[in-house]
C-alpha positions, -999 to 999 in steps of 0.1 A, spaced: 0 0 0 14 35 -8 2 70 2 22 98 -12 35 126 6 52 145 -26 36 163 -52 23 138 -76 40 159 -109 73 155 -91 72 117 -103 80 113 -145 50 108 -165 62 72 -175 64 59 -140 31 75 -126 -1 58 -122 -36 73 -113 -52 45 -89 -86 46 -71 -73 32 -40 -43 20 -45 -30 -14 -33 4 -12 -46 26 18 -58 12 38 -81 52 41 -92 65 7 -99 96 18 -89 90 23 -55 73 -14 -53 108 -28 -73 130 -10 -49 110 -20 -12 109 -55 -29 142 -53 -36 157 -47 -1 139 -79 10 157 -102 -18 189 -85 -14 188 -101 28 174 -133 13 202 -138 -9 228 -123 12 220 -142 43 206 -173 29 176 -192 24 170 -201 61 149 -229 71 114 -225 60 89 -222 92 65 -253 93 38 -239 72 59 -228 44 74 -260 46 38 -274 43 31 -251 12 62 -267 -5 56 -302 0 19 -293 -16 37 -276 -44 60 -306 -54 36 -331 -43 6 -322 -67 17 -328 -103 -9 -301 -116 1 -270 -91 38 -282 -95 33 -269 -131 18 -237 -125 38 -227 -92 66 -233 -117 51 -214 -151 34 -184 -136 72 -175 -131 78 -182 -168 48 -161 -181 58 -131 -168 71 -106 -193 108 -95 -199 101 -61 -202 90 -27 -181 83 -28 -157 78 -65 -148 111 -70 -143 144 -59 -117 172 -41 -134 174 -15 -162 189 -41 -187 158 -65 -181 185 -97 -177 165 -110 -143 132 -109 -128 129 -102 -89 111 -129 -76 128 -162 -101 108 -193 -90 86 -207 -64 116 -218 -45 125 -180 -43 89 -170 -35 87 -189 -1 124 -178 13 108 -144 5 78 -156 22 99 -169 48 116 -138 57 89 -113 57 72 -134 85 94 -121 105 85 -88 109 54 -67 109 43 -42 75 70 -10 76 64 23 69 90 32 48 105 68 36 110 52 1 126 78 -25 102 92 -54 83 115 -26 62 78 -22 58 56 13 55 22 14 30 8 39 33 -26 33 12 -55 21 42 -71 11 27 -107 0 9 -91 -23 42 -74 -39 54 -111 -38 26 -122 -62 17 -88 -76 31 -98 -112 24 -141 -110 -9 -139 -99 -21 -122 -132 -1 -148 -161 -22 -172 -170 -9 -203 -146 -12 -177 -122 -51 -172 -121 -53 -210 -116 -34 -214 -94 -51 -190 -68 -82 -200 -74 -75 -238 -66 -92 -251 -32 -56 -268 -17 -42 -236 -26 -66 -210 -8 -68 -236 25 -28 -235 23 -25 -198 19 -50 -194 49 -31 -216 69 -3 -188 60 -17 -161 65 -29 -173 99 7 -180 111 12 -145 100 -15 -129 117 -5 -145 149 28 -129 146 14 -95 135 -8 -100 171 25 -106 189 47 -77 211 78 -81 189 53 -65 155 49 -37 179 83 -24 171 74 -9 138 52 15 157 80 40 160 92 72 149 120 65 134 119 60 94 109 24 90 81 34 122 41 42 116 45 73 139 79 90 117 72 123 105 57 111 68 39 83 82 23 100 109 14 129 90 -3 107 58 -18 89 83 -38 125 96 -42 134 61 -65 102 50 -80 104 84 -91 143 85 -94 152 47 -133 137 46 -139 163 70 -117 189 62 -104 186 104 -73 193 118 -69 164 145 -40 147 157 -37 111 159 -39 114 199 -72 135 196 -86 112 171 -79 76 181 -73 56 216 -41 59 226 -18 72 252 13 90 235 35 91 265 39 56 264 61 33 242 42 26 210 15 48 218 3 19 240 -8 -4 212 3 -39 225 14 -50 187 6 -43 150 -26 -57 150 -36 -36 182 -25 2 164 -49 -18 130 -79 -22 143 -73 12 165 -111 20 181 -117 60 178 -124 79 202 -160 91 212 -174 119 194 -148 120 164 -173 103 141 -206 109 151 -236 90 140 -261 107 112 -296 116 119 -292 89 150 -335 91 155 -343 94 117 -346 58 102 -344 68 66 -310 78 67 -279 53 61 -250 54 80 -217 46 62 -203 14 74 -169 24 68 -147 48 68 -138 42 30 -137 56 -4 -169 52 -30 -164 24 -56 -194 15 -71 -234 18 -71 -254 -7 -90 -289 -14 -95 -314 -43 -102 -280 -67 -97 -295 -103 -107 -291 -131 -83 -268 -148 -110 -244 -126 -130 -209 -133 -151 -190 -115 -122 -157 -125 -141 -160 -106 -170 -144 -71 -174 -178 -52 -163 -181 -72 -134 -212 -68 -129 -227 -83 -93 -236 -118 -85 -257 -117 -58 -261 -153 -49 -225 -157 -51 -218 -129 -29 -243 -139 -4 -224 -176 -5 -258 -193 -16 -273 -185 16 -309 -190 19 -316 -158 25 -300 -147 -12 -333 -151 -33 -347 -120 -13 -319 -96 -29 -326 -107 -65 -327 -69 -80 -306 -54 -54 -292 -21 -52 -255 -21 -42 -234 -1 -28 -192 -7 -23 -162 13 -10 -128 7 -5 -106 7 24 -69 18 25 -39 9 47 -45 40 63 -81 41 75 -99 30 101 -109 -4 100 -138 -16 121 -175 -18 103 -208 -2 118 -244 -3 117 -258 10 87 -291 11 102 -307 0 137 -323 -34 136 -318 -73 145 -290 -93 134 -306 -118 116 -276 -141 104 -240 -134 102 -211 -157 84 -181 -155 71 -175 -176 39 -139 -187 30 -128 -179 -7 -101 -168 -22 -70 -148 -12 -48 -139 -43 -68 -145 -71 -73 -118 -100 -99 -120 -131 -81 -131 -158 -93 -93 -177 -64 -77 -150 -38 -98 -165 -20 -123 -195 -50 -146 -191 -72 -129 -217 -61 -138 -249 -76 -102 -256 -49 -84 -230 -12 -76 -233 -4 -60 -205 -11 -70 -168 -30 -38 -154 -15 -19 -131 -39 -4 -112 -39 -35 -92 -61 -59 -73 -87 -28 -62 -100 -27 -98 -113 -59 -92 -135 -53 -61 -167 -63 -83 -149 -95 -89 -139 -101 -54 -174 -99 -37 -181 -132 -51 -148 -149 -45 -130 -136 -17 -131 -144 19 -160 -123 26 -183 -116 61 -221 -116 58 -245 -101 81 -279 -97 77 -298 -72 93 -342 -70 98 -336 -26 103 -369 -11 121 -376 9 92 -401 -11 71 -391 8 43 -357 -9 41 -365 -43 63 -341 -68 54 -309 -61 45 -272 -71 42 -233 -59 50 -207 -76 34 -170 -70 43 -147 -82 16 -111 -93 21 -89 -86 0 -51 -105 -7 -37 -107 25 -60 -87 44 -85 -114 45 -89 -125 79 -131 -109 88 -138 -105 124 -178 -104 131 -184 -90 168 -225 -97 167 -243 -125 170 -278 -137 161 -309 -123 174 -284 -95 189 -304 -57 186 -278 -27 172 -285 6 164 -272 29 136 -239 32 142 -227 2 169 -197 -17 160 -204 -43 138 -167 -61 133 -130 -53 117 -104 -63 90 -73 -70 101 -39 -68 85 -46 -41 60 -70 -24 32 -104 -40 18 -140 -33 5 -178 -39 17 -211 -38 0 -242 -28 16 -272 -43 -3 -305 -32 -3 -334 -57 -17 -354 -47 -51 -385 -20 -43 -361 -2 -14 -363 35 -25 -327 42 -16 -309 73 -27 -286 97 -25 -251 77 -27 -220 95 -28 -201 105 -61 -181 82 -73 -154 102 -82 -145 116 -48 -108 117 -40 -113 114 2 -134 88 25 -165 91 32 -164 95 74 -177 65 85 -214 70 105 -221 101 87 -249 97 64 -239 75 33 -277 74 14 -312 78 25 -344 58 16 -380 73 5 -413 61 14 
């Protein structure tokens, strides 16, 4: 993940890329030179022993003829040319095999996401497995690969090893000030930006979230703790909190997408993506009722606040999260389509249409006391590494508009909330804004 803190002109036409929500640097050369440090200590020091885990992903690579091949081809299939590969005479690619891929794998486990004072005017705010696939996962061998079943139960094994580091004391150390540290003078500061530009504030991070900044790491206990930071009381009220036709956002996120009369069955794969509601629902039984659905999604970054709220008040009727995928990309991002050249760019959150059908995703359904909305349905959407959904209600549980409903952890995603055919619901957000939309203030309203 990347916010900049330089002008945007300062960085040459060629390199920059405009990104809604970027997952990766919008200059590639930032990516290639944070990705770089990490091989250059691999190879250095060594391929160390691979933790158990990765150990287990190997012997599932070389065990299984079929992912064998493609573990070993997506490699192959990436171009020779800018700006897939390392160095300026384009003799070597950065990551070379899927040998290479877990030692990289292996090392990064090590320590929690860095903020990083990377040149170009761009910082680096790590997601750093998906720098590690960023290229593979969009050839061909690449888009099956990541959407096999061993594969995805594999890579969640993974990325639950990871997370319990990142939930450890020891990934509390990057909460510093020095240059590598989320509190140095960039990271600190882009961190206020996304946090006050939807509401044009001037807080500090002490004002605006929990914390105590006398003590060391602002008192988070590790990584995961500063994540899914709570805010404090007051900094994001709740719109209209007795008026039942008004929609709270869910998030504090940026608009993606509103899409009306979605069918319950749609080819979510294609380059339009448009939205498959029974696949986004996970085939629940409670899917038919949203045949013709409006939708609307936003997108998280690396820097916002992460926890979900109540759109509306009402009963939790169900809640679930559904496994999926955790890497995989539609084949119209990358070498897959016989019809594309290039892998795109812009990255994974062009694909968040895509992903609400596939990804790990939480569903809750909620009955809200406005019989002009009655039932509808949250979805939080992981996305690449940041797939691990934490629900905190349960069934039969009573909110109102605005309570906590549960958190990503581990990084940036996306959510839906869907409204069943007949609600008059209006009002959205422009699509094109360039901040978040505060998350509790009002989002859309319905009509009688």
């Amino acid at each position: 993940m990347v916010h900049q803190h330089g002008d945007e002109h300062d960085i040459p036409e060629e390199h920059h890329v405009q990104r809604r929500g970027a997952w990766l640097p919008a200059d590639h050369r930032v990516q290639h030179d944070w990705m770089q440090k990490q091989i250059d200590h691999v190879d250095k020091h060594g391929s160390k022993e691979l933790i158990p885990v990765l150990q287990e992903f190997k012997e599932l690579i070389e065990g299984n003829t079929r992912l064998y091949m493609l573990f070993n081809q997506m490699w192959e299939e990436i171009p020779m040319k800018k700006p897939y590969y390392q160095d300026p005479t384009g003799s070597k690619k950065q990551i070379r095999d899927y040998r290479h891929m877990l030692a990289m794998l292996n090392h990064i486990f090590t320590q929690a996401p860095q903020w990083s004072d990377a040149a170009f005017g761009v910082g680096m705010v790590g997601v750093p497995m998906v720098s590690i696939f960023d290229y593979a996962m969009a050839t061909p061998s690449g888009h099956a690969a990541f959407l096999d079943p061993d594969v995805n139960k594999i890579l969640k094994k993974v990325l639950n090893e990871w997370g319990k580091f990142l939930k450890s004391p020891k990934s509390a150390e990057v909460l510093a000030n020095h240059k590598q540290g989320w509190f140095s003078e960039h990271g600190k500061k882009d961190l206020m930006e996304v946090a006050n530009a939807p509401l044009k504030t001037s807080h500090n991070f002490e004002d605006m979230y929990i914390c105590d900044p006398n003590a060391k790491h602002y008192g988070y206990t590790s990584w995961d703790d500063f994540f899914t930071r709570p805010l404090r009381e007051g900094v994001r009220p709740v719109a209209s909190p007795e008026d039942d036709n008004v929609i709270a956002n869910a998030c504090e996120s940026k608009p993606y997408n509103v899409a009306r009369h979605a069918k319950l069955r749609d080819k979510f794969w294609i380059k339009g993506q448009p939205y498959s509601i029974l696949d986004m629902l996970g085939h629940d039984s409670l899917a038919a009722q949203f045949d013709g659905a409006t939708i609307y999604q936003a997108f998280l970054s690396a820097l916002s606040y992460h926890r979900w709220h109540a759109p509306v008040s009402g009963k939790i009727v169900k809640s679930f999260v559904r496994d999926g995928t955790y890497f995989s990309e539609p084949l119209f991002e990358g070498l897959g389509d016989p019809n594309t050249k290039e892998i795109d760019v812009k990255g994974i959150s062009v694909a968040q249409g895509y992903l609400t059908a596939l990804a790990t995703r939480a569903v809750i359904f909620i009955q809200a006391d406005n019989p002009a909305i009655g039932l509808m349905a949250f979805i939080g959407v992981g996305m690449d590494e940041v797939s691990t959904c934490d629900i905190t209600v349960q069934q039969g549980q009573y909110v109102k508009k605005g309570d906590q409903l549960g958190m990503f952890h581990f990084g940036g995603s996306s959510h839906c909330l869907l409204f069943r055919d007949g609600v008059k619901v209006d009002g959205f957000p422009k699509l094109d804004s360039a901040t978040n939309v505060p998350v509790r203030s009002k989002v859309a309203e319905v009509k009688k």
